[in-house]
mmCIF file of the N, C-alpha and C atoms, coordinates in Angstrom:
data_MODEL
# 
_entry.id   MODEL 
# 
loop_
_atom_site.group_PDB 
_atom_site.id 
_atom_site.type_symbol 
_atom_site.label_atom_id 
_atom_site.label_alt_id 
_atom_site.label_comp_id 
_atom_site.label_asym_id 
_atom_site.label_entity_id 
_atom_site.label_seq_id 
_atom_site.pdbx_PDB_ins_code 
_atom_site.Cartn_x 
_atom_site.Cartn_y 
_atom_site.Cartn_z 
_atom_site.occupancy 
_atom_site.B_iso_or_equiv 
_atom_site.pdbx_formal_charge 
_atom_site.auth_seq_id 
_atom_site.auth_comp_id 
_atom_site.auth_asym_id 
_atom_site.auth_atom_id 
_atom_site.pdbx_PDB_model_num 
ATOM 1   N N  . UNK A 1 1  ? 66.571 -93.520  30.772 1.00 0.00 ? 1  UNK A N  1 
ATOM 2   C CA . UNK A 1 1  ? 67.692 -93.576  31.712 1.00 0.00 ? 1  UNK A CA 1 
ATOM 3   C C  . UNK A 1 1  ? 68.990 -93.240  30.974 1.00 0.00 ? 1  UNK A C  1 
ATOM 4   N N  . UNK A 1 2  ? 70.116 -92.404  31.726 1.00 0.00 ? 2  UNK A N  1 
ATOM 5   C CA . UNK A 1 2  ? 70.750 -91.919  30.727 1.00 0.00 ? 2  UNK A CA 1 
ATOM 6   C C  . UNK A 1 2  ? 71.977 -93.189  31.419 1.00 0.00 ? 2  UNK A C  1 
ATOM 7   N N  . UNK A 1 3  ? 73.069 -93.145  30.139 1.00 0.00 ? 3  UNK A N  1 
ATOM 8   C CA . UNK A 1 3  ? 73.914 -94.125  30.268 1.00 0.00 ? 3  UNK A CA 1 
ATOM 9   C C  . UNK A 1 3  ? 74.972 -94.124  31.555 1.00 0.00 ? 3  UNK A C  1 
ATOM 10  N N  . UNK A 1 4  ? 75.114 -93.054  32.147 1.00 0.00 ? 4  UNK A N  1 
ATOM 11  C CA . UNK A 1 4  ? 75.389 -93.087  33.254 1.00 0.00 ? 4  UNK A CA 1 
ATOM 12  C C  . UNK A 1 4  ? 75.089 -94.044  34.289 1.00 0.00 ? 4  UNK A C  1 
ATOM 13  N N  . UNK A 1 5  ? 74.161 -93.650  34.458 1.00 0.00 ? 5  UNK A N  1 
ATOM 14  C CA . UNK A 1 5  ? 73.177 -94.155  35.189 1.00 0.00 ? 5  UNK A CA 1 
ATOM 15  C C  . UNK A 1 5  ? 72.986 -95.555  34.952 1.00 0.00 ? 5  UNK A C  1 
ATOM 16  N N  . UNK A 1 6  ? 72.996 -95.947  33.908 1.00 0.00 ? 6  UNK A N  1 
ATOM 17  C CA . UNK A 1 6  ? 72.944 -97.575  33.323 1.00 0.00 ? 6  UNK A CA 1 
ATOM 18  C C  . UNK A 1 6  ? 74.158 -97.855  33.749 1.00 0.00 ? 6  UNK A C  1 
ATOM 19  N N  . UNK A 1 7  ? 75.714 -97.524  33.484 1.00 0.00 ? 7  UNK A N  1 
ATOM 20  C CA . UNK A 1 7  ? 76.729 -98.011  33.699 1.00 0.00 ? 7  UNK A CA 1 
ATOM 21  C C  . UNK A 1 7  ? 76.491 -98.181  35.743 1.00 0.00 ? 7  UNK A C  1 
ATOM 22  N N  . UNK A 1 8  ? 76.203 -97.505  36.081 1.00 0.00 ? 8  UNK A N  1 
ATOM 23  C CA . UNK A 1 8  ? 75.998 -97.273  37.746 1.00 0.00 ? 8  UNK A CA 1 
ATOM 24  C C  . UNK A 1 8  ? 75.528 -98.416  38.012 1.00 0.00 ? 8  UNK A C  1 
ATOM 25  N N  . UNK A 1 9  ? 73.956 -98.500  37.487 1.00 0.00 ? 9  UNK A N  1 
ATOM 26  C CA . UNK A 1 9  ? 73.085 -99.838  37.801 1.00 0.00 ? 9  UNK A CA 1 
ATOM 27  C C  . UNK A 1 9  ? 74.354 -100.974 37.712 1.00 0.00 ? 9  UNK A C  1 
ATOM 28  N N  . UNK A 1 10 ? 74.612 -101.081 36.279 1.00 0.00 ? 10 UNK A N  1 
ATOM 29  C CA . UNK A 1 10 ? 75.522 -102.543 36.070 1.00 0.00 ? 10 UNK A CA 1 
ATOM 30  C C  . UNK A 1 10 ? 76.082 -102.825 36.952 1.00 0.00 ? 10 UNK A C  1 
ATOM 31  N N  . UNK A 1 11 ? 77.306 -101.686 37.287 1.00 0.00 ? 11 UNK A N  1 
ATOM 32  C CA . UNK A 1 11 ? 78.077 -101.872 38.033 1.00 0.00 ? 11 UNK A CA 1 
ATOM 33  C C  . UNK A 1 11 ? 77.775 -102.473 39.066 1.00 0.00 ? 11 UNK A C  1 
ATOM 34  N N  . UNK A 1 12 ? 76.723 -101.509 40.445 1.00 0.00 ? 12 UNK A N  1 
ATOM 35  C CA . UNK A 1 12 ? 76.145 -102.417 41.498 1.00 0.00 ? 12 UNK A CA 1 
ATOM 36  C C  . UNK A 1 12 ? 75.447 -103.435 41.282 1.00 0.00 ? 12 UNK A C  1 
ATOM 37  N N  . UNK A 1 13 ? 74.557 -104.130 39.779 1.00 0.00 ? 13 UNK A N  1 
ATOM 38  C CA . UNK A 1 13 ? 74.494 -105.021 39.629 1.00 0.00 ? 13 UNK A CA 1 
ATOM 39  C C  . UNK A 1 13 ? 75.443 -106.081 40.219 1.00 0.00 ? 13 UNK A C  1 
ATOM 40  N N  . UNK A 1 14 ? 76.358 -105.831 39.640 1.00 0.00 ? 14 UNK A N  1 
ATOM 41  C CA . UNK A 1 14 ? 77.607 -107.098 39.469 1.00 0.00 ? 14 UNK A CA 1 
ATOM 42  C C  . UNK A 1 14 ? 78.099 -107.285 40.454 1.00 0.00 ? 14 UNK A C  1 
ATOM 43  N N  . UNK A 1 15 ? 78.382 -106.178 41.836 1.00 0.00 ? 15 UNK A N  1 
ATOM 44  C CA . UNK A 1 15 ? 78.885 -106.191 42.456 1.00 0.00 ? 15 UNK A CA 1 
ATOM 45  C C  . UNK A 1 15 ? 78.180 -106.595 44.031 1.00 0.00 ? 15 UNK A C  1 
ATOM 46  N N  . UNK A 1 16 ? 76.636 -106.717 43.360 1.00 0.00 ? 16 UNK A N  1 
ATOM 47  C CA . UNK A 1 16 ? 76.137 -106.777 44.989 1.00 0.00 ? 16 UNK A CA 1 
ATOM 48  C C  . UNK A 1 16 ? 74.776 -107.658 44.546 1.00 0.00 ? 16 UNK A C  1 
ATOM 49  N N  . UNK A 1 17 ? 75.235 -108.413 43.171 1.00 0.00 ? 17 UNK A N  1 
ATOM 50  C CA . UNK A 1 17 ? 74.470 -109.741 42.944 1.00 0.00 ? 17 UNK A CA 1 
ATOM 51  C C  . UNK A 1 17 ? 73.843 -110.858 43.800 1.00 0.00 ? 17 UNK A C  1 
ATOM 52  N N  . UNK A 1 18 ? 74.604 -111.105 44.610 1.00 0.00 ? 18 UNK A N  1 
ATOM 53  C CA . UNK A 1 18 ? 74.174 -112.183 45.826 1.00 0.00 ? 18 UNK A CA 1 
ATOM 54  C C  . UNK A 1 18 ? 73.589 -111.216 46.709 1.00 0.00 ? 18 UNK A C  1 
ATOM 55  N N  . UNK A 1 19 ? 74.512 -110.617 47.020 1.00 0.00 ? 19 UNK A N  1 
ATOM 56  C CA . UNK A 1 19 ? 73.328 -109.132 48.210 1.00 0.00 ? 19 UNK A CA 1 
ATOM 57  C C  . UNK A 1 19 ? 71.628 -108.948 47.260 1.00 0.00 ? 19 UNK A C  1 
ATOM 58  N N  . UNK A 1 20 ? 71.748 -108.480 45.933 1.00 0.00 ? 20 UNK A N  1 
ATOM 59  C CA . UNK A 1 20 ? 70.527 -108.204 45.475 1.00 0.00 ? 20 UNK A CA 1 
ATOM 60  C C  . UNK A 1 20 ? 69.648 -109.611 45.602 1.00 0.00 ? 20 UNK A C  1 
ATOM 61  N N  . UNK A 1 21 ? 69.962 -110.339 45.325 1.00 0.00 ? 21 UNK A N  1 
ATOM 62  C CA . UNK A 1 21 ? 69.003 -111.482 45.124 1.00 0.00 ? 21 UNK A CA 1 
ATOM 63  C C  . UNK A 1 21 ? 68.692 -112.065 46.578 1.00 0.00 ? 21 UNK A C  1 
ATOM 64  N N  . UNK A 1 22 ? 69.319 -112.018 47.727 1.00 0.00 ? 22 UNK A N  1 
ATOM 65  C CA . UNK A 1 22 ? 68.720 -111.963 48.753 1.00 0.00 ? 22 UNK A CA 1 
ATOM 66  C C  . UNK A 1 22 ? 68.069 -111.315 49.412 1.00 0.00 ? 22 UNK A C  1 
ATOM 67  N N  . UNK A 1 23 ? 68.351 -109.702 48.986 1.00 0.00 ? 23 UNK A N  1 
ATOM 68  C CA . UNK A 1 23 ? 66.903 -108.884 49.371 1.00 0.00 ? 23 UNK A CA 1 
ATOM 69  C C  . UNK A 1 23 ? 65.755 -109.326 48.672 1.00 0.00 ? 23 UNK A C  1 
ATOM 70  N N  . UNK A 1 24 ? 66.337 -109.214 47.096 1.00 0.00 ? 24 UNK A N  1 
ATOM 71  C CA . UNK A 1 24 ? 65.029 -110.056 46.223 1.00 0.00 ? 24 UNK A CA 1 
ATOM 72  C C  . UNK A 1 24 ? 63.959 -111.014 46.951 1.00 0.00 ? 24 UNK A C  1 
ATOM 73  N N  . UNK A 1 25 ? 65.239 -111.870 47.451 1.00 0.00 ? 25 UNK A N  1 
ATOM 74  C CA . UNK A 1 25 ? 64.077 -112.820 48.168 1.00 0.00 ? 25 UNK A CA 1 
ATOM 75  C C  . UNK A 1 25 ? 63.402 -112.560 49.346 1.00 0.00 ? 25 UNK A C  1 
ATOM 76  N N  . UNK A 1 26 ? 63.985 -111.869 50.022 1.00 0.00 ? 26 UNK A N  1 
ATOM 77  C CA . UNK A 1 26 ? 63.081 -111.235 51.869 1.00 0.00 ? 26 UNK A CA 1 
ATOM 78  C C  . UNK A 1 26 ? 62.555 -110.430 51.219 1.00 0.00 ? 26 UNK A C  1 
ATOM 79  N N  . UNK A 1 27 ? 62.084 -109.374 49.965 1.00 0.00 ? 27 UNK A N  1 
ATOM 80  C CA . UNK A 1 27 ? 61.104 -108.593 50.072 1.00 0.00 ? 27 UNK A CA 1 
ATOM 81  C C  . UNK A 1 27 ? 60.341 -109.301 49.491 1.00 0.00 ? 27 UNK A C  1 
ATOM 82  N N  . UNK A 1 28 ? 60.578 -110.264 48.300 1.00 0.00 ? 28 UNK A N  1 
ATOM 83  C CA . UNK A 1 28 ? 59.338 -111.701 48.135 1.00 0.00 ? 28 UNK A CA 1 
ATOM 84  C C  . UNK A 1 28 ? 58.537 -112.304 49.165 1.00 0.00 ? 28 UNK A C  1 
ATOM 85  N N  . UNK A 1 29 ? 59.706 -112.293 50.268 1.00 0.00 ? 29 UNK A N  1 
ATOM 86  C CA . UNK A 1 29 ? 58.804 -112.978 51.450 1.00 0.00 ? 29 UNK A CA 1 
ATOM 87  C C  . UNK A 1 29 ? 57.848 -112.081 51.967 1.00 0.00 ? 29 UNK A C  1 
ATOM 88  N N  . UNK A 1 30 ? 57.990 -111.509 52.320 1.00 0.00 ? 30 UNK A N  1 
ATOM 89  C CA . UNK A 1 30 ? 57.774 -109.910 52.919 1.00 0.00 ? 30 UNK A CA 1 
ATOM 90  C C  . UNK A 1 30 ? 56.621 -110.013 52.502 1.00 0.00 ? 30 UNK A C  1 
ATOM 91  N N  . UNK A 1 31 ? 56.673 -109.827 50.587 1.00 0.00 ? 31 UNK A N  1 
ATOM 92  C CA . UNK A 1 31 ? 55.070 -109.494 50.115 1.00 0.00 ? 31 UNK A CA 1 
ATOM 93  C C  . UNK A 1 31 ? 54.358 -110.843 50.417 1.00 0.00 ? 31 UNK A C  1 
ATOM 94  N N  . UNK A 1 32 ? 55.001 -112.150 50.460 1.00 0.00 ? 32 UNK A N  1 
ATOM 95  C CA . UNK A 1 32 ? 53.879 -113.365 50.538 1.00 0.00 ? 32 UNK A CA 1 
ATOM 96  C C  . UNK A 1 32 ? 53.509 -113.017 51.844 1.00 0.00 ? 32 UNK A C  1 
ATOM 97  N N  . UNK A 1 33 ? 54.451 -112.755 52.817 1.00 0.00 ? 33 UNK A N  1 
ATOM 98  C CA . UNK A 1 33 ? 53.744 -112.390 54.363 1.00 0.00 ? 33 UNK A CA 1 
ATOM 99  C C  . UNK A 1 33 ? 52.738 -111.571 54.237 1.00 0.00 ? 33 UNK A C  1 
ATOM 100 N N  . UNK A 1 34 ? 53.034 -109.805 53.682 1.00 0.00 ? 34 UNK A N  1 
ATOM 101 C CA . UNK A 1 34 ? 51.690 -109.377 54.010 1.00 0.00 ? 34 UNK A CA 1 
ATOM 102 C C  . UNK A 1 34 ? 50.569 -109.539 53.628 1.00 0.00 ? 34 UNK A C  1 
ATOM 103 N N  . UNK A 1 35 ? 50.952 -110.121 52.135 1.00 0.00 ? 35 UNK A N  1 
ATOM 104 C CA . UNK A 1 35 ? 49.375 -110.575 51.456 1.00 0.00 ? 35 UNK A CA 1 
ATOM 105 C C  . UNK A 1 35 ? 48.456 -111.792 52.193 1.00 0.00 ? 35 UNK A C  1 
ATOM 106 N N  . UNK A 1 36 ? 49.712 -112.562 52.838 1.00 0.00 ? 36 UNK A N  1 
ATOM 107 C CA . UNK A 1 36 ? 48.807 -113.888 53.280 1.00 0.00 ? 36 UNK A CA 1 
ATOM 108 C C  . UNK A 1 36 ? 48.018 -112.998 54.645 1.00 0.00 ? 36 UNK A C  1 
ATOM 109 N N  . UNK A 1 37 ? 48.858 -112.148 55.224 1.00 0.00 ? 37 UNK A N  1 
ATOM 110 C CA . UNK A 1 37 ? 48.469 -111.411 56.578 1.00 0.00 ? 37 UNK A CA 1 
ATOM 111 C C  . UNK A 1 37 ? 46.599 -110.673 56.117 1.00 0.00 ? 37 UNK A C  1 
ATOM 112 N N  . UNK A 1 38 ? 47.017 -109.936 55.130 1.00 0.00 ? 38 UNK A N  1 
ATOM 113 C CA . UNK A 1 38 ? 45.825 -109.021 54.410 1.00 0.00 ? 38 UNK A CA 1 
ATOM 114 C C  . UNK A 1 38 ? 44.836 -109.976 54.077 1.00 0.00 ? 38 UNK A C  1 
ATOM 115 N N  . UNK A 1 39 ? 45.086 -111.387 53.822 1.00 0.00 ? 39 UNK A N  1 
ATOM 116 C CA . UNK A 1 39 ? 43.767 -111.957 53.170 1.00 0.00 ? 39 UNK A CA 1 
ATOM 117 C C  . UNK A 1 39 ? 43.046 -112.648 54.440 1.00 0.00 ? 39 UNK A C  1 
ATOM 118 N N  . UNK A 1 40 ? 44.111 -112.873 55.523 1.00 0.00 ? 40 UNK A N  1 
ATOM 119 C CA . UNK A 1 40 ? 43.552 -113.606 56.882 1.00 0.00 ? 40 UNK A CA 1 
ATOM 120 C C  . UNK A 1 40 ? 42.298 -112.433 57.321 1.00 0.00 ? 40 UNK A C  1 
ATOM 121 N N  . UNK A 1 41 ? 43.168 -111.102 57.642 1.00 0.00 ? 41 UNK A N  1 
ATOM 122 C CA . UNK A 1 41 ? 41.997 -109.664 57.891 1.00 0.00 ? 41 UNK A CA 1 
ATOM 123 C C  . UNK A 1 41 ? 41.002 -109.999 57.139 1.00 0.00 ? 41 UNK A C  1 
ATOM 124 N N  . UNK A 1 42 ? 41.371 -110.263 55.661 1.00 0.00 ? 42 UNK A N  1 
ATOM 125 C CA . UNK A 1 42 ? 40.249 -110.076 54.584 1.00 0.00 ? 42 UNK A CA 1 
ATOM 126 C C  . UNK A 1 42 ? 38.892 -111.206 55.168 1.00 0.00 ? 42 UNK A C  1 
ATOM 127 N N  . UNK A 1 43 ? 39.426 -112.402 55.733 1.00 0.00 ? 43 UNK A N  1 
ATOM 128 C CA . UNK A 1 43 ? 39.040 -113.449 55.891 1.00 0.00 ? 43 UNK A CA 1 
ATOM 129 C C  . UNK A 1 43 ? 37.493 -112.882 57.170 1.00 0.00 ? 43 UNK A C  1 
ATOM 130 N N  . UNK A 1 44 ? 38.293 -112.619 57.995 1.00 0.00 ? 44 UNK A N  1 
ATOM 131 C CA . UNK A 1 44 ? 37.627 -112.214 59.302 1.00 0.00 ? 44 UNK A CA 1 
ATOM 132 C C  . UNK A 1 44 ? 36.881 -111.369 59.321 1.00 0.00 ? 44 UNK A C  1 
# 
């Protein structure tokens, strides 16, 4: 990754920290949803 690009990341790092970590967490959910969804199918 060239440093550009790193300075970019940081930047929206820093700036959309609480935004990131709440997608973080709904696409966490997201995956516990579909996996629990996929293993119910799996189940049946």
């Amino acid at each position: 990754m060239s440093n550009i690009l790193k300075e970019e990341k940081n930047h929206l790092e820093n700036s959309n920290s609480k935004r990131q970590k709440i997608i973080r967490k709904t696409l966490e959910a997201a995956d516990g949803l579909s996996l629990g969804i996929s293993m119910v199918i799996a189940v049946f």
